[in-house]
VOGUGU-896582 format. One record per residue (C-alpha): x, y, z; residue in one letter. Coordinates in steps of 0.001 Angstrom, whole numbers, padded with zeros to 6 digits, always signed. Example, Ala and Ser with C-alpha at 12.3 -4.5 7.8 and 13.67 -1.06 7.14 Angstrom:
+012300-004500+007800a+013670-001060+007140s
! end
This chain:
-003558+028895-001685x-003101+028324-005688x-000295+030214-007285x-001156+031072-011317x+001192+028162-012282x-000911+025719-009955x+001894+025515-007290x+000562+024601-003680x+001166+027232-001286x+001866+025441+001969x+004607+026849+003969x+007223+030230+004204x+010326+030287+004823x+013354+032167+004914x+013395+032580+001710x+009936+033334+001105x+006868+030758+000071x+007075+027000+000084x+005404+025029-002699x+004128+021746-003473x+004382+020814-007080x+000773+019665-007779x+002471+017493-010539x+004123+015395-007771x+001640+015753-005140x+001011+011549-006401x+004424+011182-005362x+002760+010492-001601x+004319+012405+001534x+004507+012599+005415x+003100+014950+008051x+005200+013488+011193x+005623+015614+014599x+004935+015257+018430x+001431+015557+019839x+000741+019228+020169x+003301+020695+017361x+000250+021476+014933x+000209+018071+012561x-003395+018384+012223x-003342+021918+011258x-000930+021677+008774x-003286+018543+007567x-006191+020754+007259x-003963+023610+005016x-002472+020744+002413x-006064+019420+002196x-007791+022957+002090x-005658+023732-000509x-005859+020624-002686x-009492+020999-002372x-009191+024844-004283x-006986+022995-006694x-009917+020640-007506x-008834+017456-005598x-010577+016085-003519x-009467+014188+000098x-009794+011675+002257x-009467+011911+006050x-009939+010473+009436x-010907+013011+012203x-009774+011472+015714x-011141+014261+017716x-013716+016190+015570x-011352+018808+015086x-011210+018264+011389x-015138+018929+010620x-014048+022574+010860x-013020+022476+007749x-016392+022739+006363x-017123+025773+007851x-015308+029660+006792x-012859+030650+009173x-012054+033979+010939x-009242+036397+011845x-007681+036149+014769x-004475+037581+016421x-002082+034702+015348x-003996+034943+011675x-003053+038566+011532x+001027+038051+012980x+001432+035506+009606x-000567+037780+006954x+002110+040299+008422x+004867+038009+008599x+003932+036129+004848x+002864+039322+003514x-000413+038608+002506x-003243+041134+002322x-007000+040462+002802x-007163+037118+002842x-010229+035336+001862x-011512+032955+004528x-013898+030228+003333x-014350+026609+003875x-014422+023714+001902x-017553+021380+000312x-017400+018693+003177x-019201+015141+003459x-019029+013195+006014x-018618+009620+006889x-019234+007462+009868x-017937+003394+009814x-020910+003155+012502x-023574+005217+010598x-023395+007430+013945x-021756+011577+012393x-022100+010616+008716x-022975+008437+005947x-022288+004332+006698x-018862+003088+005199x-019589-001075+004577x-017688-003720+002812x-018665-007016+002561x-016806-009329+004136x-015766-010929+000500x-014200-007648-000707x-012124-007312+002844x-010625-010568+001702x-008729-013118+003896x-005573-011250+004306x-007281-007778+005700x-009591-009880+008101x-007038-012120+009334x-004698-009173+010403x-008466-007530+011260x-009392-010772+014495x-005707-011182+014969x-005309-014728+013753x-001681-016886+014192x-000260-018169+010526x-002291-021252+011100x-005576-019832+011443x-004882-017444+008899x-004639-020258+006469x-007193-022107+007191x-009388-018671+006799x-007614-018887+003066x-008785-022239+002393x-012542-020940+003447x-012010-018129+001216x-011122-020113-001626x-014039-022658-001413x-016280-019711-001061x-014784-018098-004468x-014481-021270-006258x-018400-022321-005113x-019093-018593-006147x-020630-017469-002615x-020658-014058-001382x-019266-013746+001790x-021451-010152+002645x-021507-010090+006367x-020913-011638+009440x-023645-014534+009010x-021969-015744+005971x-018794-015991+007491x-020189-018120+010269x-022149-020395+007581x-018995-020883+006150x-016850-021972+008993x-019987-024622+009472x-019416-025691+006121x-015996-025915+006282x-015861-027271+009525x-018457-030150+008249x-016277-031274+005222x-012867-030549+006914x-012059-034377+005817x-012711-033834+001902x-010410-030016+001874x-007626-031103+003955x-007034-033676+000482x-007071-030905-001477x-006240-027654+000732x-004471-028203+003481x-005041-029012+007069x-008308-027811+008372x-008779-028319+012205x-011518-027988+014363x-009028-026008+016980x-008268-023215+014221x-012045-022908+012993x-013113-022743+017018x-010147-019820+017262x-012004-018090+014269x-015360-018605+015741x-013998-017045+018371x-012558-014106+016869x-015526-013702+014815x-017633-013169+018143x-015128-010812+019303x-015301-008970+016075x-019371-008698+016517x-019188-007505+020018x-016837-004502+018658x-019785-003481+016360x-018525-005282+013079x-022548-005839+012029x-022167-002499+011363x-019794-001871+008413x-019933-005571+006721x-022679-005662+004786x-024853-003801+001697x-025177-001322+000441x-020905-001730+000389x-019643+001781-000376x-018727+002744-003464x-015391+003990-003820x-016372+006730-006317x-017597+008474-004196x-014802+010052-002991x-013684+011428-005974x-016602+013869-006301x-015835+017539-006887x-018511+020423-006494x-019698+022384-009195x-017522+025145-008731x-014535+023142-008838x-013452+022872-005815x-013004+019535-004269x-014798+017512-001647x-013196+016208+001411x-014099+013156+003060x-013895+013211+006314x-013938+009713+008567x-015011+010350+011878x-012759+007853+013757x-012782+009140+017366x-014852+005813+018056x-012964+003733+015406x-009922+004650+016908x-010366+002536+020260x-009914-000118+018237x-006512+000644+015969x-006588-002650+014359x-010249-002097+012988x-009204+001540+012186x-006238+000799+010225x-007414-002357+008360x-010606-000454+007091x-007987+002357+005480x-006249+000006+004203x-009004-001790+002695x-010342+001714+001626x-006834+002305-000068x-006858-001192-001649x-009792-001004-003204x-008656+002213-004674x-006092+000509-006248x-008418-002598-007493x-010973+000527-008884x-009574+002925-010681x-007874+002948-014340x-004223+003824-014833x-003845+007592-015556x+000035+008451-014915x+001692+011630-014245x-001326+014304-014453x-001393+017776-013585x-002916+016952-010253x-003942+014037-008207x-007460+012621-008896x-007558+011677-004939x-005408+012870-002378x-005696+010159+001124x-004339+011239+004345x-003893+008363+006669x-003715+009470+010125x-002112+007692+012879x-000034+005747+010452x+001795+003884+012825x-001029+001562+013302x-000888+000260+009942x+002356-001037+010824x+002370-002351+014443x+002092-006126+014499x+001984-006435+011100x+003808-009182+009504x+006423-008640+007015x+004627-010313+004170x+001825-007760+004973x+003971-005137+004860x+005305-005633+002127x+001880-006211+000221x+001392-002508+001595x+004872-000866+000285x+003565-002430-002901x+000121-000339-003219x+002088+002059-002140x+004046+002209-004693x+001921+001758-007449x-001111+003491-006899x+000183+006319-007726x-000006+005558-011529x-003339+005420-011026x-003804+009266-009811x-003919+008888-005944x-001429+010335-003625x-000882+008730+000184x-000248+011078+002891x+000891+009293+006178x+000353+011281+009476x+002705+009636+012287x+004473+011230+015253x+008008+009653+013996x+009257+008634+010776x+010355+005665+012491x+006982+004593+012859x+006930+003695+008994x+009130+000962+007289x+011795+001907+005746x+010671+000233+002289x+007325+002175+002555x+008735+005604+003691x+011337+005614+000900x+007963+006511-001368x+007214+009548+000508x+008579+011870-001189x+006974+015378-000050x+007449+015784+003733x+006536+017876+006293x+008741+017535+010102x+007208+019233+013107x+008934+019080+016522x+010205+016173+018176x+011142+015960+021674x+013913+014281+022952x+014528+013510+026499x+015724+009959+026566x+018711+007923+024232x+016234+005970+022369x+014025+009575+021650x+017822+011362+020450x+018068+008462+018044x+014814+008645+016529x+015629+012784+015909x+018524+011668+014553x+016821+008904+012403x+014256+011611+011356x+017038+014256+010273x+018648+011531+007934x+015294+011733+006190x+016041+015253+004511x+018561+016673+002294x+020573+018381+004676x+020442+022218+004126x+024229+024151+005119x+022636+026976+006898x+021645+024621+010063x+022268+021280+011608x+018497+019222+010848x+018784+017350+014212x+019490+020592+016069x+016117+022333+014504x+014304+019526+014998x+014121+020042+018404x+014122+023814+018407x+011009+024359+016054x+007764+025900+017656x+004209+024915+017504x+003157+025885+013760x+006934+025275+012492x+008600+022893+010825x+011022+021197+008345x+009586+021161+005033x+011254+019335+001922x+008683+018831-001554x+009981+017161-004480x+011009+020019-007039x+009218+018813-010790x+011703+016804-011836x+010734+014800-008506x+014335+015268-006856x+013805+016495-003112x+014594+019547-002624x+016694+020925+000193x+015083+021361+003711x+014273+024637+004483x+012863+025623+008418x+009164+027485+007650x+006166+028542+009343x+003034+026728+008207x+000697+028552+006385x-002949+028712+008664x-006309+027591+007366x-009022+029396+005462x-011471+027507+007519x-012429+026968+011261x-010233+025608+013229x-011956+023200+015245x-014703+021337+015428x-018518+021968+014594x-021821+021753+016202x-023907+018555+015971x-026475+020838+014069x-023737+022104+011623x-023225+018229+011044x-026985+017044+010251x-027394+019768+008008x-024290+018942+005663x-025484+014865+006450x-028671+015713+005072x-027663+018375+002142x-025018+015644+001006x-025571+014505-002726x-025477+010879-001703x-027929+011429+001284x-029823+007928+002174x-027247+006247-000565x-025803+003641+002520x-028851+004535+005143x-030784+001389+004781x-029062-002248+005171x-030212-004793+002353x-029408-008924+002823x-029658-010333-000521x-029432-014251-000739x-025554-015249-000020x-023389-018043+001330x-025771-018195+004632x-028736-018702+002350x-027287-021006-000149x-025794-023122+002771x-028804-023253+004416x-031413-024484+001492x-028390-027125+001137x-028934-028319+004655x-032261-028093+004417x-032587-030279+000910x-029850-032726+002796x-031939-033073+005660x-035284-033809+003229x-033252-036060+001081x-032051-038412+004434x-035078-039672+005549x-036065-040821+001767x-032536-042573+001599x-033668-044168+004879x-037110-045364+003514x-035649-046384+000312x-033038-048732+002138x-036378-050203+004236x-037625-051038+001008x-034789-052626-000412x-033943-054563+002673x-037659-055869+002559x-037890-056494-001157x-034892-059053-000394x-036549-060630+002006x-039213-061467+000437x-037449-062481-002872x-035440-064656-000595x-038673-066215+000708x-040340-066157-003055x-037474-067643-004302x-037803-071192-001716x-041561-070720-002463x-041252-070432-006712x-038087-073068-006880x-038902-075152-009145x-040961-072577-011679x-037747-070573-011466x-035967-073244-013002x-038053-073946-015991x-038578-070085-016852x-034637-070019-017131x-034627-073153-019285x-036632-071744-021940x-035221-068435-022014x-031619-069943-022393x-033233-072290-025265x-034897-069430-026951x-031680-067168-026636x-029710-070206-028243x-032509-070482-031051x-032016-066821-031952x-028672-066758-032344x-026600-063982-033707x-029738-061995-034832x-030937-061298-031799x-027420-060297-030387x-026346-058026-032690x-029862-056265-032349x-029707-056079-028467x-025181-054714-028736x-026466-052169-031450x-029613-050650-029193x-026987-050886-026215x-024108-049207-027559x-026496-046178-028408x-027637-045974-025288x-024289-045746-024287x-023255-042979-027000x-026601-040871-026047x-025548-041035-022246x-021939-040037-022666x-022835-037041-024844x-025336-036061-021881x-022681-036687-019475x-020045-034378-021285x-022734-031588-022096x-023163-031571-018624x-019606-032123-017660x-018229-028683-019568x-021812-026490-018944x-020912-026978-014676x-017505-026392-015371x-018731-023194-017843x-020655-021600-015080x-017745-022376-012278x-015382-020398-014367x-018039-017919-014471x-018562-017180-011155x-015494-017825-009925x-013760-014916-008186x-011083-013082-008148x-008741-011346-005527x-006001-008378-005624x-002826-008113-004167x-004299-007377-001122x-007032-009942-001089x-010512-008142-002024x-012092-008605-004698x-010841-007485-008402x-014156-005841-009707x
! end
């Protein structure tokens, strides 16, 4: 709900309603609580709410529950206890403008990159790859930009790892150390990326990120909603394609500052996965989008069980937060609630740790940033409940907002436009033409000195007077003829260098040209 000074109704408390300050809903936040303590829920107010504000969201359902969003929702006996208990009157139940997205083209619109805008970094953490391998998946990267090949799907990867596999002698001078046991490794990743379904989101049409900042005519907002119940059995591919998603938000959109209101609001569910087996120079690639993207109008929601499960560098950005119930049965689980109470300005009316443990399904610990951006002090509330469904929606419900989407048969149809694996190949090819030619024109030459060899015992002694007069005439002509044979030679020599040079900076020219360029991240800077 939407106060008349644009405050975010989220949450009441003792003291009456909580609000988020839409001016510092960019200043990212955290939805953390056990399984079963209402996370999702309290997801599905903050981005119900954002969306009647006019922002839209991004989110990844991991059971279909979220889809209900889309539709209006209903009163029930736990809807009328909080009107009661909040004080509100008639409220108006209605859902939110809703498309939805699928990574395997299955409950929504296709999500694709290309496997040049993932970049090395995302889809070496993506197949699991050692330091080694990782670099030598640099190097192929690099030769790829530099050459100016698009690396769109998984065919051009493999083309490359030929390539690079074929000339391994020439870039080890230049790159590095590239050997045949790292590219078999990637090979082998590669094939273990395929049989996970990766044909399906690398490729064209990639997704444009744009299209998640669409609103609806009234104003209101339009969520994106991932459904990841399949993406999830995979965490790795599920957290590396929001992260990529995220990145390329970053690479995309133009610095705005402090506004009014977020241009995109992106929940990232499941947040721990992001940082499980990640290494610390990834990380800390990550704390930097973090921390930066919000100058450019987005704010970062992470959706975790613990706020242990984030780094410390990255959850020190998350400034709006949101503590369901933790349980705590073991020493290790007590010193995560404690670790999670040390998050919030403590309030004197109760011990954090204590209510922690004490809250209810529905309640929690809620601390925004006030509009200076200080936090404020945590308060114990009762989330506020959805004007939607809760729960999910029929498969019809789903086709129908599919098919009434404004980008409906946008991503439907794959395209392969000519790329590395096409470019490589016509290389091959024109090598393999061009061998048999070299072959024959060595025959030729081997035979032409034969046979000079043999003219030569034959033609002796004519030989010998042919090269008597020509030193006698070249004697006879002197410095005339000299002069006139150094002068047409030296021009020659002037017209060929200026050809060479033309040629020289016009190769060089169109390198620079197509050369590409990567983000902090690794995709590609558009």
């Amino acid at each position: 709900m939407i106060t008349n000074d644009g405050q975010l109704y989220i949450a009441h408390g003792s003291n009456g309603p909580i609000y988020l300050c839409s001016k510092m809903a960019n200043r990212h936040g955290l939805i953390a609580g056990a399984t079963g303590t209402g996370k999702t829920v309290t997801l599905q107010v903050m981005a119900e709410t954002f969306s009647q504000a006019g922002v839209p969201c991004f989110m990844a359902d991991m059971k279909g529950d979220l889809s209900g969003i889309s539709q209006t929702g209903q009163m029930s006996g736990f809807i009328e206890k909080r009107c009661a208990e909040f004080g509100i009157e008639n409220p108006q139940f209605n859902g939110s403008p809703v498309c939805f997205y699928d990574v395997f083209g299955e409950q929504g619109h296709p999500m694709r990159t290309t496997i040049s805008n993932m970049g090395p970094e995302l889809l070496a953490r993506l197949m699991e790859l050692n330091e080694v391998q990782a670099g030598v998946l640099t190097i192929l990267f690099k030769v790829a930009d530099e050459r100016g090949l698009l690396l769109l799907d998984l065919k051009d990867l493999r083309s490359m790892l030929t390539y690079i596999a074929d000339h391994a002698s020439d870039l080890t001078k230049k790159y590095g150390n590239v050997s045949s046991a790292s590219v078999g490794a990637i090979q082998r990743a590669l094939l273990a990326l395929e049989n996970q379904g990766a044909d399906k989101f690398f490729g064209e049409p990639e997704f444009d990120i744009m299209d998640l900042l669409q609103c609806r005519a009234d104003g209101k907002g339009v969520m994106s909603v991932l459904a990841a119940d399949k993406l999830m059995l995979n965490p790795k591919l599920y957290s590396t394609f929001l992260l990529w998603l995220l990145s390329d938000l970053y690479v995309r959109l133009p610095e705005v500052g402090d506004q009014k209101l977020p241009r995109l609001v992106f929940f990232f569910d499941e947040a721990h996965t992001l940082f499980t087996d990640t290494p610390k120079s990834l990380v800390d690639k990550i704390e930097q989008v973090v921390r930066l993207i919000r100058s450019k109008g987005v704010g970062v929601y992470f959706v975790t069980q613990n706020p242990t499960d984030i780094p410390d560098s990255v959850l020190a950005q998350l400034g709006n937060r949101v503590q369901h119930a933790l349980r705590a049965f073991t020493p290790k689980e007590q010193k995560n609630v404690k670790a999670a109470a040390e998050t919030f300005r403590a309030n004197p009316d109760f011990k954090t740790e204590d209510a922690i443990m004490e809250l209810g399904t529905g309640e929690a610990l809620v601390s925004f940033l006030d509009e200076k951006g200080t936090p404020n002090i945590v308060e114990r509330a009762k989330i506020l409940f959805p004007l939607s469904q809760i729960g999910a929606i029929t498969d019809v419900q789903r086709d129908q907002i599919v098919k009434s989407s404004r980008i409906f048969g946008k991503y439907d149809t794959m395209i392969d436009r000519e790329s590395a694996f096409e470019v490589l190949l016509a290389e091959s090819e024109e090598a393999a033409l061009q061998l048999p030619q070299e072959e024959e024109s060595e025959g030729k030459k081997s035979a032409s000195s034969g046979e000079a060899k043999s003219g030569r015992k034959k033609k002796g002694f004519f030989s010998k007077i042919i090269s008597a007069i020509i030193t006698s005439v070249t004697a006879a002509l002197g410095t005339y003829v000299a002069n006139t044979v150094t002068g047409s030679k030296s021009r020659s020599k002037d017209s060929i260098g200026k050809k060479v040079t033309k040629t020289a900076v016009s190769t060089a020219t169109r390198t620079a040209t197509r050369e590409l360029t990567r983000s902090i991240l690794g995709n590609l800077a558009k």
